[in-house]
GUTI-49484 format. One record per residue (C-alpha): residue number from 0; residue in one letter; x, y, z. Coordinates in pm, 1 decimal, padded with zeros to 6 digits, always signed. Each point is the difference from the previous one (the first is absolute). Layout:
% residues N
koldren|zakol|px|py|pz
NUM|A|X|Y|Z
...
This chain:
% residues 398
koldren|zakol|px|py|pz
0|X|-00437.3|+17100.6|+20107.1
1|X|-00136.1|-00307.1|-00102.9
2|X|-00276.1|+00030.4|-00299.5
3|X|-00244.7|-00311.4|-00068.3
4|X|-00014.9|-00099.2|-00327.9
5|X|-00302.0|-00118.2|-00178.6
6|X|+00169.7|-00285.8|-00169.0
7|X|+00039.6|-00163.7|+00344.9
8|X|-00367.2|-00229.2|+00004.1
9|X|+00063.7|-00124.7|-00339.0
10|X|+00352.6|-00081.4|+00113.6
11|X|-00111.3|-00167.1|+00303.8
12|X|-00267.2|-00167.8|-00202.4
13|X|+00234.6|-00161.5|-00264.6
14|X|+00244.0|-00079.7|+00229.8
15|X|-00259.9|-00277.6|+00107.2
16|X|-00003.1|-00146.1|-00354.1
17|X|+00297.9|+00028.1|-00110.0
18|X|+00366.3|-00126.9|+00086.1
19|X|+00142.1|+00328.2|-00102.9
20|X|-00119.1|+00307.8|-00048.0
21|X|+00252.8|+00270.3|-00166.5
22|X|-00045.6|+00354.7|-00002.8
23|X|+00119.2|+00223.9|-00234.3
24|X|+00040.4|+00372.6|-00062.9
25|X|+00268.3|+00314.6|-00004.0
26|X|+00213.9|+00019.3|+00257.2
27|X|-00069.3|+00141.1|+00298.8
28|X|-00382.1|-00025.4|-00062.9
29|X|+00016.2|-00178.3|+00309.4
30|X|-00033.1|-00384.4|-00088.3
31|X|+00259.7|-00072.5|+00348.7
32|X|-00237.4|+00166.9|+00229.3
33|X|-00312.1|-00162.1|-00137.7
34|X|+00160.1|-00342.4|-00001.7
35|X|+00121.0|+00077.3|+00357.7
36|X|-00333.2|+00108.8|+00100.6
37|X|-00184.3|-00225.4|-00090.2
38|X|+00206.1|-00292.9|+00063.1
39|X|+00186.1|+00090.3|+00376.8
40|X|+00040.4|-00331.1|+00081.4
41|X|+00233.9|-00073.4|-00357.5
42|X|+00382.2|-00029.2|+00037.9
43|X|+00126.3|+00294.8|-00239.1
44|X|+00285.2|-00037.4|-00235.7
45|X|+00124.0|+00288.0|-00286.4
46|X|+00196.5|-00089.1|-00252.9
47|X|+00132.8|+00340.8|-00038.2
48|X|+00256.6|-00110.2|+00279.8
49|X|+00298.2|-00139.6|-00173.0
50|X|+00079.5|-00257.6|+00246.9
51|X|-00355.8|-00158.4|+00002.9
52|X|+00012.2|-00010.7|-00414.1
53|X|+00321.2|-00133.9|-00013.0
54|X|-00152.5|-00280.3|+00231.9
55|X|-00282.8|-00023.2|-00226.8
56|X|+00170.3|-00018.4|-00278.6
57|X|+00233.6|-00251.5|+00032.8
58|X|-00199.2|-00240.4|+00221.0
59|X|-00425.2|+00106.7|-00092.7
60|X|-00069.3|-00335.4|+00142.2
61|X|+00140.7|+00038.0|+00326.6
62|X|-00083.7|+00349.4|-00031.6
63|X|-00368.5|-00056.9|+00028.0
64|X|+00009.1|-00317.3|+00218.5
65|X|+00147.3|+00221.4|+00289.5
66|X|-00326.5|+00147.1|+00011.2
67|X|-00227.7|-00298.2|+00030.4
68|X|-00073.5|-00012.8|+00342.5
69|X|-00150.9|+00360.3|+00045.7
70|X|-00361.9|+00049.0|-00126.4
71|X|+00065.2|+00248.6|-00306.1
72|X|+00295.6|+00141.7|-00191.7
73|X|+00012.3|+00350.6|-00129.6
74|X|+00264.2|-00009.4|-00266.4
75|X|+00051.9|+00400.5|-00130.9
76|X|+00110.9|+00080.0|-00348.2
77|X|+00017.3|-00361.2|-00095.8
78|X|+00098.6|+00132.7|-00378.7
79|X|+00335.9|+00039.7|+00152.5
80|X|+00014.5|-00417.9|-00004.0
81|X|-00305.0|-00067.8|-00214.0
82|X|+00170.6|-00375.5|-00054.8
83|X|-00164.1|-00014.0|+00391.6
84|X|-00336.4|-00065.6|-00154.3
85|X|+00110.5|-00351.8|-00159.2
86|X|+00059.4|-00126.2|+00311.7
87|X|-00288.0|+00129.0|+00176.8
88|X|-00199.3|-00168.1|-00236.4
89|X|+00117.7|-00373.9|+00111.9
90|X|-00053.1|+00132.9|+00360.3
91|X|-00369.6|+00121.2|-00048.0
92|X|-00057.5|-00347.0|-00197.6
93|X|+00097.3|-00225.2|+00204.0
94|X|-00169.1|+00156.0|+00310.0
95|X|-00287.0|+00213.7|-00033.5
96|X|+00000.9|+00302.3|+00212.7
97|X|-00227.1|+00294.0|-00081.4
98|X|+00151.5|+00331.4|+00046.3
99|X|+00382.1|-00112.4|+00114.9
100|X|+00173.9|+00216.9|-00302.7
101|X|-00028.0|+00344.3|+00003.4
102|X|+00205.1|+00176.2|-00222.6
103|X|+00048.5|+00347.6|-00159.8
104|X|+00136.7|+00156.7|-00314.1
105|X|+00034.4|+00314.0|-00168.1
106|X|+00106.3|-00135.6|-00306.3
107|X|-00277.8|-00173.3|-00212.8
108|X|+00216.1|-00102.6|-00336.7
109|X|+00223.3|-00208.4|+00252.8
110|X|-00315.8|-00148.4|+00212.7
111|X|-00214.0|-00068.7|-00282.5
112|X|+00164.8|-00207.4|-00199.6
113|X|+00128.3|-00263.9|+00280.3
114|X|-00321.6|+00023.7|+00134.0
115|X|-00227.4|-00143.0|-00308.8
116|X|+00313.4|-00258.4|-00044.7
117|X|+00009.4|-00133.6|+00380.8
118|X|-00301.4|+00102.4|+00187.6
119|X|-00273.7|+00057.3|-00201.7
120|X|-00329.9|-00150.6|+00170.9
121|X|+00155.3|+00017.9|+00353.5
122|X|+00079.2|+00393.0|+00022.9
123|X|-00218.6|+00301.7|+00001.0
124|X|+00131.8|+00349.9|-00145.3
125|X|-00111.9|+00335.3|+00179.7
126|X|+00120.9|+00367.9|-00095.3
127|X|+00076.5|+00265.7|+00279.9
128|X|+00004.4|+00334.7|-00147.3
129|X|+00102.6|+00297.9|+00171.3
130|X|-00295.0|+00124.4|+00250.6
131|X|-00355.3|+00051.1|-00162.0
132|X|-00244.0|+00299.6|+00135.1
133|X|-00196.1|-00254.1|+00170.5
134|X|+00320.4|-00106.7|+00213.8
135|X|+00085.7|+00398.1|+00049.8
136|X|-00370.4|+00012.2|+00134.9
137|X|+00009.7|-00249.4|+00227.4
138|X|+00367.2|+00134.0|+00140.4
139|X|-00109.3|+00333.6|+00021.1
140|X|+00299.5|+00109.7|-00190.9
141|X|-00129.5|+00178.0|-00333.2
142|X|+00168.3|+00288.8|-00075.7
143|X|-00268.1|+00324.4|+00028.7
144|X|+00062.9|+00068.2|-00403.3
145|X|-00010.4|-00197.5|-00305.3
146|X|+00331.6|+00176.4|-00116.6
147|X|+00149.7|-00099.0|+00322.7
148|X|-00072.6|-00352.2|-00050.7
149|X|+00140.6|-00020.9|-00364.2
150|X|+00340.4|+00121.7|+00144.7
151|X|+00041.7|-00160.7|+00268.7
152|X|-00172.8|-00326.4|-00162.8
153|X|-00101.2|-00316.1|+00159.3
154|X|+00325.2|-00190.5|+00116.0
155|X|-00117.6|-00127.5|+00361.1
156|X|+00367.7|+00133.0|+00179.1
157|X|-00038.2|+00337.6|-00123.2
158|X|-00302.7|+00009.2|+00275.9
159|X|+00187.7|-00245.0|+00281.8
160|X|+00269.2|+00229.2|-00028.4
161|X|+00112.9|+00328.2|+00041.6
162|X|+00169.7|+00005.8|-00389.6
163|X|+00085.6|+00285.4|-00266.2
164|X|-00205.1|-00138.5|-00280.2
165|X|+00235.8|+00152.2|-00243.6
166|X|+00327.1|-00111.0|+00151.2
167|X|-00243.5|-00419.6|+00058.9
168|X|-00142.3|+00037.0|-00376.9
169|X|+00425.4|+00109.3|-00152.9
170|X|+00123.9|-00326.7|+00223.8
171|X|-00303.8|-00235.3|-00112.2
172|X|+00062.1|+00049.3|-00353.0
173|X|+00393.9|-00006.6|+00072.4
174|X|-00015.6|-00348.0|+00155.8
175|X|-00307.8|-00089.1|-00244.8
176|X|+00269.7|+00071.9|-00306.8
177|X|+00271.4|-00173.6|+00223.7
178|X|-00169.0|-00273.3|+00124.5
179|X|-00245.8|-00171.8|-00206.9
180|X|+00057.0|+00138.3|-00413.0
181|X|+00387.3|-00055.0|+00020.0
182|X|-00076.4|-00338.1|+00171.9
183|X|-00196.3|-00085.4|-00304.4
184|X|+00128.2|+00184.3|-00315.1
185|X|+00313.1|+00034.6|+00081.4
186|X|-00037.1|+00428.1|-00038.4
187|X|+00339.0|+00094.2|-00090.0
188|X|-00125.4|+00378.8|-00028.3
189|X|-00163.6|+00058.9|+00278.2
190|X|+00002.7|+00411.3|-00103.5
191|X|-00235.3|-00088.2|-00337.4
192|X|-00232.5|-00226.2|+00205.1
193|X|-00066.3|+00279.1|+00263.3
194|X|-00065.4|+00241.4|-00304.9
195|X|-00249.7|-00280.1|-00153.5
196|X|-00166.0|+00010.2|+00372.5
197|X|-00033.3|+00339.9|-00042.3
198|X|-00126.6|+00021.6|-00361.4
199|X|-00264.3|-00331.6|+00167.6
200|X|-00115.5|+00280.7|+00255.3
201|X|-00030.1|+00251.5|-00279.2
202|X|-00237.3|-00214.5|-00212.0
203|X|-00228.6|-00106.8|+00302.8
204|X|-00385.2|-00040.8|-00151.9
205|X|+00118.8|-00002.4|-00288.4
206|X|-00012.4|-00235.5|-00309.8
207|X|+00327.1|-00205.5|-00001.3
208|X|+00215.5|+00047.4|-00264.5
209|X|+00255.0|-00193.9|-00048.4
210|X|+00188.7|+00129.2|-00258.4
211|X|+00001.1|+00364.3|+00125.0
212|X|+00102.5|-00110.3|+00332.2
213|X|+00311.7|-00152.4|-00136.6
214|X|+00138.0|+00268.7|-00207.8
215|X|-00093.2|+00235.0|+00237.6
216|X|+00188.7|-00209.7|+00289.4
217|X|+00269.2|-00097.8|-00290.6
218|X|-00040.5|-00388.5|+00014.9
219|X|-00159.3|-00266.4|-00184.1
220|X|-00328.9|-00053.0|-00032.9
221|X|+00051.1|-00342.1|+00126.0
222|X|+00206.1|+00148.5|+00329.6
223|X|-00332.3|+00193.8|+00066.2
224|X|-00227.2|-00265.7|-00024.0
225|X|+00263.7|-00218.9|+00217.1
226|X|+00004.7|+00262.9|+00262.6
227|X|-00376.7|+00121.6|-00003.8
228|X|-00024.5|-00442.8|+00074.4
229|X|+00197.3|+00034.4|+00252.4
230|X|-00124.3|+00336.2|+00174.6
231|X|-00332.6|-00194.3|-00007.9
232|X|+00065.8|-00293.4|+00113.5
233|X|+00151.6|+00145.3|+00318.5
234|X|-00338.1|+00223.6|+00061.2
235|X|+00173.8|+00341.8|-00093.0
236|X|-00251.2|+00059.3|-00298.2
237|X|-00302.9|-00143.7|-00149.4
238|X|-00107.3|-00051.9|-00365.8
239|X|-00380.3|+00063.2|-00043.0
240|X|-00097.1|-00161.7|-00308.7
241|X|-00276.4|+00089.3|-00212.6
242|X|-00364.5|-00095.3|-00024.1
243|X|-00132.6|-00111.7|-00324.5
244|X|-00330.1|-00230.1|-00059.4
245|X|+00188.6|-00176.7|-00239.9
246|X|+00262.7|-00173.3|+00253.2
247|X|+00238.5|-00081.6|-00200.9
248|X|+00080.6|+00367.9|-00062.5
249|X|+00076.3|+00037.9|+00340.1
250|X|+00346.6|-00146.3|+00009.4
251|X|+00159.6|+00138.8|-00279.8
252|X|-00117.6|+00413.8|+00043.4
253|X|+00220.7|+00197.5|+00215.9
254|X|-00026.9|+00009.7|+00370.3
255|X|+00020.2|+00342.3|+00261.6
256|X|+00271.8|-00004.7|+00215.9
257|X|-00124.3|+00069.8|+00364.9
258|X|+00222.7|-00012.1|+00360.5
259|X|-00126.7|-00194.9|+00278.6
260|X|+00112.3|+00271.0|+00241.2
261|X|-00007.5|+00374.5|-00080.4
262|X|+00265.3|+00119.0|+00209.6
263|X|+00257.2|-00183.2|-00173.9
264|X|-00130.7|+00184.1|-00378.6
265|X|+00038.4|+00344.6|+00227.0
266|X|+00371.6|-00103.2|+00116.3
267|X|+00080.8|-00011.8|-00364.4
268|X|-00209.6|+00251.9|-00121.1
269|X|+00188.1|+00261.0|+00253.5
270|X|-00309.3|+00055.4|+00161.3
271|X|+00044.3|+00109.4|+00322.9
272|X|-00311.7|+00205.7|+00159.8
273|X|-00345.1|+00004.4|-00025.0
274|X|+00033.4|+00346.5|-00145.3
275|X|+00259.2|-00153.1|-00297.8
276|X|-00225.3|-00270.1|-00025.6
277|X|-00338.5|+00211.5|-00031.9
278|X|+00096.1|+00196.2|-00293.1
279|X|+00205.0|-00278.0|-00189.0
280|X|-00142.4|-00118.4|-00337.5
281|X|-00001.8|-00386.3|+00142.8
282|X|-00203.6|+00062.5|+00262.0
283|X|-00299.9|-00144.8|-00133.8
284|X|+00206.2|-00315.5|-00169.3
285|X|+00136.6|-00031.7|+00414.3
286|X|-00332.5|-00023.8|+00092.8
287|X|-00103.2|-00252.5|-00286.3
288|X|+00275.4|-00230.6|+00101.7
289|X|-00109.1|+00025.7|+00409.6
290|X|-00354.8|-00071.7|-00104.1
291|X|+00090.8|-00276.9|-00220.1
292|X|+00269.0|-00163.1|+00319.8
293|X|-00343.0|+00005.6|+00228.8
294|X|-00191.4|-00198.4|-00266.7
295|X|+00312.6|-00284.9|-00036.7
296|X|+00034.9|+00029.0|+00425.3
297|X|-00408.3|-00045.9|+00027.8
298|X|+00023.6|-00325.9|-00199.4
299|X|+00322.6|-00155.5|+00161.6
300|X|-00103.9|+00093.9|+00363.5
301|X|-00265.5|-00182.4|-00119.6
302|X|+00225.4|-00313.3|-00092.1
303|X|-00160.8|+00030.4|-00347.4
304|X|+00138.3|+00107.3|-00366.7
305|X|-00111.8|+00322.5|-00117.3
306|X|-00154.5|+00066.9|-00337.9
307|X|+00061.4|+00312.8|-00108.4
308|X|+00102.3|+00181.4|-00308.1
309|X|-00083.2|+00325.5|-00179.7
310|X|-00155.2|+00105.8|-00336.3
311|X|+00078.2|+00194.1|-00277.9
312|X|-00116.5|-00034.9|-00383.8
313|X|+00162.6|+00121.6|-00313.7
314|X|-00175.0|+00291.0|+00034.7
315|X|+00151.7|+00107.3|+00321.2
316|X|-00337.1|-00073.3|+00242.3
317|X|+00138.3|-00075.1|+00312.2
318|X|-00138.8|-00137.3|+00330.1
319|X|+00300.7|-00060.1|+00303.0
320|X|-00113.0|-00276.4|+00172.7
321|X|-00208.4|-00295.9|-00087.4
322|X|-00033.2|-00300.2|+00239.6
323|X|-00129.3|-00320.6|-00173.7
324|X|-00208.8|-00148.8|+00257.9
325|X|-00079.9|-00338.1|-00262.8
326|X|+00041.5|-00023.5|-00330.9
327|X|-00188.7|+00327.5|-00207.8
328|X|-00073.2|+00087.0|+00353.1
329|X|+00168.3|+00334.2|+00065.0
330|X|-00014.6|+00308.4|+00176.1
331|X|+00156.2|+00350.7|-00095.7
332|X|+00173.5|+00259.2|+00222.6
333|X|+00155.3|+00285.2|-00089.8
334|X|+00243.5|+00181.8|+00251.1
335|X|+00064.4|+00352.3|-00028.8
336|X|+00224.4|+00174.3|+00244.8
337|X|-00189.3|+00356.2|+00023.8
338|X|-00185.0|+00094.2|+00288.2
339|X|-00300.8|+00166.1|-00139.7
340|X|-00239.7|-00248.2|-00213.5
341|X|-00088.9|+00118.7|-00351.9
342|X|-00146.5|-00096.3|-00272.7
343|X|+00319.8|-00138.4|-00171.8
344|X|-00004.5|-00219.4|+00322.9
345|X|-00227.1|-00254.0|-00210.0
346|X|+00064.0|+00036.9|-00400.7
347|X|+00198.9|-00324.7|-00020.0
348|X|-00270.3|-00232.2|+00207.3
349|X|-00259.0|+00208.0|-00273.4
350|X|+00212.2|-00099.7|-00269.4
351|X|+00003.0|-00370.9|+00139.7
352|X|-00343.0|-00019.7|+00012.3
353|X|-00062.1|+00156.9|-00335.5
354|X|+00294.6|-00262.4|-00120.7
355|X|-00161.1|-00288.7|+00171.4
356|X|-00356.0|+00055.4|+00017.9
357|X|-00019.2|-00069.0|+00338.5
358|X|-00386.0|+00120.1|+00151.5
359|X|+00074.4|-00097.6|+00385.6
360|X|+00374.7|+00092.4|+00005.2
361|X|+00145.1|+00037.5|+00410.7
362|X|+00248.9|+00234.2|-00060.4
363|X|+00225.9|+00184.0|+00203.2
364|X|+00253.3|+00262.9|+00063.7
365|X|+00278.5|+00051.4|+00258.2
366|X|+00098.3|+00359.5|+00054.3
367|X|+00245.9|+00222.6|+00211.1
368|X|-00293.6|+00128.0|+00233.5
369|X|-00112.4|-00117.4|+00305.8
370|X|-00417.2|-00020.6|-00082.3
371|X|-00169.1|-00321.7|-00133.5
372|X|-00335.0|+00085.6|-00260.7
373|X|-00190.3|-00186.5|-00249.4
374|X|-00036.8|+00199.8|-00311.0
375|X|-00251.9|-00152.6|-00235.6
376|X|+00127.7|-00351.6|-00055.1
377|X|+00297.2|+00099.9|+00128.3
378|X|+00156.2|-00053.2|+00330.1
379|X|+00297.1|+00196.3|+00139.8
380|X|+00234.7|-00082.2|+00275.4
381|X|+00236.8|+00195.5|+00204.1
382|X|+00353.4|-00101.6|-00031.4
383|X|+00018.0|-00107.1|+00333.8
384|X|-00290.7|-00192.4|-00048.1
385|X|+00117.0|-00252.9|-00287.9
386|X|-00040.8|-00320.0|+00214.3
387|X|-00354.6|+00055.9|+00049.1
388|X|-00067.1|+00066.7|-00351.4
389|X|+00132.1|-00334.4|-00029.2
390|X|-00183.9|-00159.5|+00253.4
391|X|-00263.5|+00108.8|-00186.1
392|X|+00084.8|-00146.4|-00355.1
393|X|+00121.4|-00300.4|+00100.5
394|X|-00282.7|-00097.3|+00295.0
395|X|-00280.7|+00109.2|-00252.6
396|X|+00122.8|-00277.1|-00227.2
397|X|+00079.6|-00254.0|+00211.0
């Protein structure tokens, strides 16, 4: 099954204005099959083979000039020889060709850093997430329930193929662990970091504490913020950072730890069923953590960086989600997992208003039903429903 992805235009689109275009993401978010996609006519090359990164490595020159006579060249999981992008950029400057280098990575800390030295002002950045609603829409592949969907999560092979999502989710953190941390750390224990991964699942939508996770995990404080880097920067979590109207607050308050993808949090939760997952006590944290994923997918599909954060004041007032559309400029959403809407529904966007003193507040909720209402000032969107509450935000204030 092949599912379109709506990052494709904007790829298509930068590829026109740019010599390279990278994009980046977890693995197996499916970053191959868009660059194949949308580029058929590119020669293909993955540096996961050992024979073609031994070539690369030893002769990156020659490497990359055996590719100049085709039109494009998709070069996957270029981390693998990120000393490639040095030489690329004496190729791109000495003849201009918009589009030619394609390449993917699912490790940002590697990609980032040779980027801004050798590239910067010749290469465009996108993020491919796992699959958002949008892209389940338009495949016709969204699971009937929103407890199936956290389970079985958003990984694009999991709907290809015929897979056990346990037995894919066990195997994807295996080779994650493996693969990528080891690669970088140098993990000796490979036992404790699986039981930080787990105590990471255990605190999702939460406030991150460092300190507690690292006794708890029995490591340094420093190992946890080295690894919680690193889990990040390959697009396993995500640390929402808080919202204050005095910015410089902002970097220096503690962040919630969310997961991209769900099913991965219910691997190492144990969760197995929808029944297991329907009466466990993270349920609605699960949810919080898909809803937030769908914001951060709507804004890289979009090849644009999101703005969003959360809110909480000293005196424990809390709002979920706020997404700064310009500077002061923000809208608050709170996401509640149940599926019947009370009253409790909307105490934290009254407490924001109270707080802010905000007369014409657009506020909104996402919920764990399947009805969209306005109450009062308040508007309230089905689960499945969460990119067209965004449509709405964002095209009211373009």
């Amino acid at each position: 099954m092949i599912i379109k992805r709506d990052l494709m235009p904007f790829l298509q689109d930068l590829a026109k204005q740019f010599p390279v275009v990278a994009i980046m993401g977890p693995r197996q978010s499916g970053k191959t099959t868009l660059a194949k996609m949308t580029f058929p006519e590119y020669v293909y090359v993955s540096l996961e083979d050992l024979d073609r990164r031994a070539i690369a490595q030893s002769d990156p020159r020659g490497f990359l000039n055996a590719y100049s006579q085709y039109k494009g060249v998709i070069i996957d999981e270029i981390q693998e020889v990120p000393e490639l992008l040095s030489y690329m950029q004496g190729i791109v400057d000495k003849e201009y060709r918009p589009g030619y280098f394609v390449i993917t990575g699912s490790q940002h800390f590697l990609m980032y850093e040779k980027v801004t030295q050798t590239l910067a002002g010749r290469i465009a950045l996108l993020t491919l997430l796992p699959l958002s609603l949008n892209e389940f829409k338009q495949a016709g592949i969204l699971p009937k329930t929103l407890e199936a969907l956290l389970i079985k999560g958003a990984y694009p092979r999991l709907y290809a193929q015929d897979i056990s999502v346990p037995v894919w989710c066990a195997n994807y953190i295996s080779t994650y662990i493996e693969k990528d941390v080891r690669q970088v750390l140098r993990v000796a224990d490979i036992v404790a970091f699986q039981r930080f991964l787990k105590l990471c699942a255990a605190r999702v939508g939460n406030i991150l504490n460092y300190a507690s996770l690292a006794r708890d995990a029995d490591i340094s404080p420093n190992t946890a913020k080295a690894w919680i880097s690193i889990l990040e920067a390959s697009y396993i979590i995500k640390l929402l950072q808080p919202y204050y109207v005095n910015f410089n607050k902002r970097v220096i308050k503690s962040p919630k730890i969310y997961f991209y993808d769900t099913a991965l949090v219910c691997s190492l939760l144990g969760i197995r069923t929808e029944e297991e997952l329907q009466m466990h006590p993270l349920k609605g944290a699960l949810f919080e953590s898909f809803v937030m994923s769908e914001f951060f997918k709507y804004n890289y599909n979009r090849s644009e960086l999101p703005n969003i954060y959360f809110w909480r004041d000293v005196q424990g007032h809390e709002i979920d989600g706020i997404i700064e559309l310009k500077f002061e400029s923000v809208i608050p959403i709170e996401i509640k997992s149940g599926m019947t809407i009370t009253k409790d529904f909307f105490k934290g966007l009254r407490d924001w208003n109270d707080i802010t003193k905000q007369t014409d507040l657009a506020a909104y909720v996402v919920y764990g039903g399947t009805e969209n209402l306005v109450r009062q000032q308040y508007r309230v969107f089905a689960w499945s429903d969460v990119p067209a509450m965004l449509d709405t935000i964002y095209q009211k204030n373009e």
